[in-house]
C-alpha positions as CSV (number, residue, x, y, z in Angstrom):
1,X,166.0,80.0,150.1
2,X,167.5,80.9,146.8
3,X,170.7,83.9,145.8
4,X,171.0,84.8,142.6
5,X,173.6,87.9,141.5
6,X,173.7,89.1,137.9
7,X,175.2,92.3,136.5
8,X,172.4,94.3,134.7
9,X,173.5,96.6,132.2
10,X,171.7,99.9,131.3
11,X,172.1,101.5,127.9
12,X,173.5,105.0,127.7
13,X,171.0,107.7,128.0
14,X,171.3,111.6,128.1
15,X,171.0,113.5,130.9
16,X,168.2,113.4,132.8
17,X,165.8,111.6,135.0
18,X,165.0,108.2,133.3
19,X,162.2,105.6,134.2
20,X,164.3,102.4,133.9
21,X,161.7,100.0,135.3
22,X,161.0,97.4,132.7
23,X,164.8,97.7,131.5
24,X,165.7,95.8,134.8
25,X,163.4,93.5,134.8
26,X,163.7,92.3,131.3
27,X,167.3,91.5,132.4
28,X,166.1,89.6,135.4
29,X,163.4,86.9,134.4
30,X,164.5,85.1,137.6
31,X,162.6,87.3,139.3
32,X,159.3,85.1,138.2
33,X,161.0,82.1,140.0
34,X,160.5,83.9,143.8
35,X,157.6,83.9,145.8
36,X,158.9,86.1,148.6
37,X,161.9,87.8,148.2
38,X,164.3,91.1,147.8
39,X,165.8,92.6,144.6
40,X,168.3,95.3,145.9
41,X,170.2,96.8,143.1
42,X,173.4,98.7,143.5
43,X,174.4,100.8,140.7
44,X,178.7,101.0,140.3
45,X,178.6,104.5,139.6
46,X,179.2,107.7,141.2
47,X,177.8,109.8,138.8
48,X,174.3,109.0,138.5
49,X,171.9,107.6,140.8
50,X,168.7,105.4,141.9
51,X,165.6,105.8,143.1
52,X,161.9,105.4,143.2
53,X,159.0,107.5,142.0
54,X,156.0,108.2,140.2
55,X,155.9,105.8,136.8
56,X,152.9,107.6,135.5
57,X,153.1,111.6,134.3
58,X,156.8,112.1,132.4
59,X,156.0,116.5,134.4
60,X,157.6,114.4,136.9
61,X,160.9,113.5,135.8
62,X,161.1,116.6,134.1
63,X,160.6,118.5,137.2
64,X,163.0,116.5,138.9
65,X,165.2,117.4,136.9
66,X,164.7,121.3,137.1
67,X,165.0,120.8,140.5
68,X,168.0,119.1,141.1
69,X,169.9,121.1,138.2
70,X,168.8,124.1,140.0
71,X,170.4,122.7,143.5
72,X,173.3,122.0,142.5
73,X,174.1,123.8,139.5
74,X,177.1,122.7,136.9
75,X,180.0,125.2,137.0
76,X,179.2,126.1,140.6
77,X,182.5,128.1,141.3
78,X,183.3,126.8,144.9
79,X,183.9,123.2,143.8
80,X,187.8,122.7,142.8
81,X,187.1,118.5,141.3
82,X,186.8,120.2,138.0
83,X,189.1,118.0,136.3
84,X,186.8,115.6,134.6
85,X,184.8,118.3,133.5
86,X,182.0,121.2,134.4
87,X,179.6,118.0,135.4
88,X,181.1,115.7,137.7
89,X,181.3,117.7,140.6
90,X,177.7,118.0,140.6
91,X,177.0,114.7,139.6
92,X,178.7,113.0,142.6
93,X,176.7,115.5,144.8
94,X,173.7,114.7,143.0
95,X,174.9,111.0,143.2
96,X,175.4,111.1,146.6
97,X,171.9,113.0,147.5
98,X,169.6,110.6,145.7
99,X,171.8,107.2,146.6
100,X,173.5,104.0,144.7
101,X,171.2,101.7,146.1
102,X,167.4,100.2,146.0
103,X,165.9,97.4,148.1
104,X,162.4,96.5,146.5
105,X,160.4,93.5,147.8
106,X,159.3,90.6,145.4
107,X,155.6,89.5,145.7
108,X,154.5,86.4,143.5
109,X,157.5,87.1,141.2
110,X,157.2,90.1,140.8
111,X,158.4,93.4,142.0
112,X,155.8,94.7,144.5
113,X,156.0,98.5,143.8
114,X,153.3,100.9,144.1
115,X,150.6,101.1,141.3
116,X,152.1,104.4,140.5
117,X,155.9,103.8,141.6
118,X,158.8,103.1,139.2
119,X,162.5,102.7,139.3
120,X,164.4,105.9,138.0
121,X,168.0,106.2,137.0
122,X,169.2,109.9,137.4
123,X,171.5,110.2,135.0
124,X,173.8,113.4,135.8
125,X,176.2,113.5,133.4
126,X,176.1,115.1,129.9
127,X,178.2,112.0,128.1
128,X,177.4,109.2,130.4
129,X,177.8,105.1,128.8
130,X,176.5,101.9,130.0
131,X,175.5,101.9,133.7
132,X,176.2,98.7,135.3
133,X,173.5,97.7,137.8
134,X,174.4,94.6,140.9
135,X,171.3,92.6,140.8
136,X,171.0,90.9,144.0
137,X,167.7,88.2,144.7
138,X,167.3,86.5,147.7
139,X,164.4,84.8,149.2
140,X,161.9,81.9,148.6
141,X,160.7,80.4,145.7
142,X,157.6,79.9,144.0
């Protein structure tokens, strides 16, 4: 049984929903090493999010996008965390709705998603930087 943590850095992107997929795992060739395992990632944010979808039509981030814009709306007038701009509010609620966290199974070294998943980073700010990702592998090895 092998652990291995590393801090996975992803480059600033604009607003939106982002496939992020092969950005992670260019940052983690240990995966290859593990024959059985789990890759959770936790992002340090609470502004943008994780999660897992459809890697193959882009109509799909875009319309996640419409969606979750339309839900919770920037400069909806009830919310009084205003300070760090019209934004934030909503992206902590949009944050807290789609999650910090992934667990995804290794198989073979490799990440054992769907044919037609892929790792998304929602990315709910208008300005965002780097989005530090906690890489966590445990399990056996090839």
């Amino acid at each position: 049984m092998k652990l291995v943590q590393k801090n996975i850095i992803l480059k600033p992107k604009e607003r939106g929903v982002h496939l992020v997929t092969q950005e992670i795992v260019t940052q983690l060739p240990e995966i290859r090493e593990f024959k059985t395992a789990l890759l959770h990632l936790f992002l340090q944010h609470t502004s943008a999010a994780l999660t897992i979808n459809e890697n193959a039509d882009p109509d799909v981030r875009t319309d996640t996008e419409t969606f979750i814009d339309d839900l919770v709306p920037d400069g909806y007038p009830k919310f009084r965390h205003i300070l760090e701009g019209y934004d934030d509010m909503p992206a902590h609620i949009k944050s807290m709705l789609f999650g910090c966290q992934l667990t995804i199974p290794i198989t073979d070294g490799t990440l054992a998603l769907g044919t037609w998943q892929g790792i998304y980073l929602i990315e709910a700010r208008d300005h965002a930087g780097n989005r530090r990702v906690v890489a966590t592998l445990q399990g056996n090895m090839v």
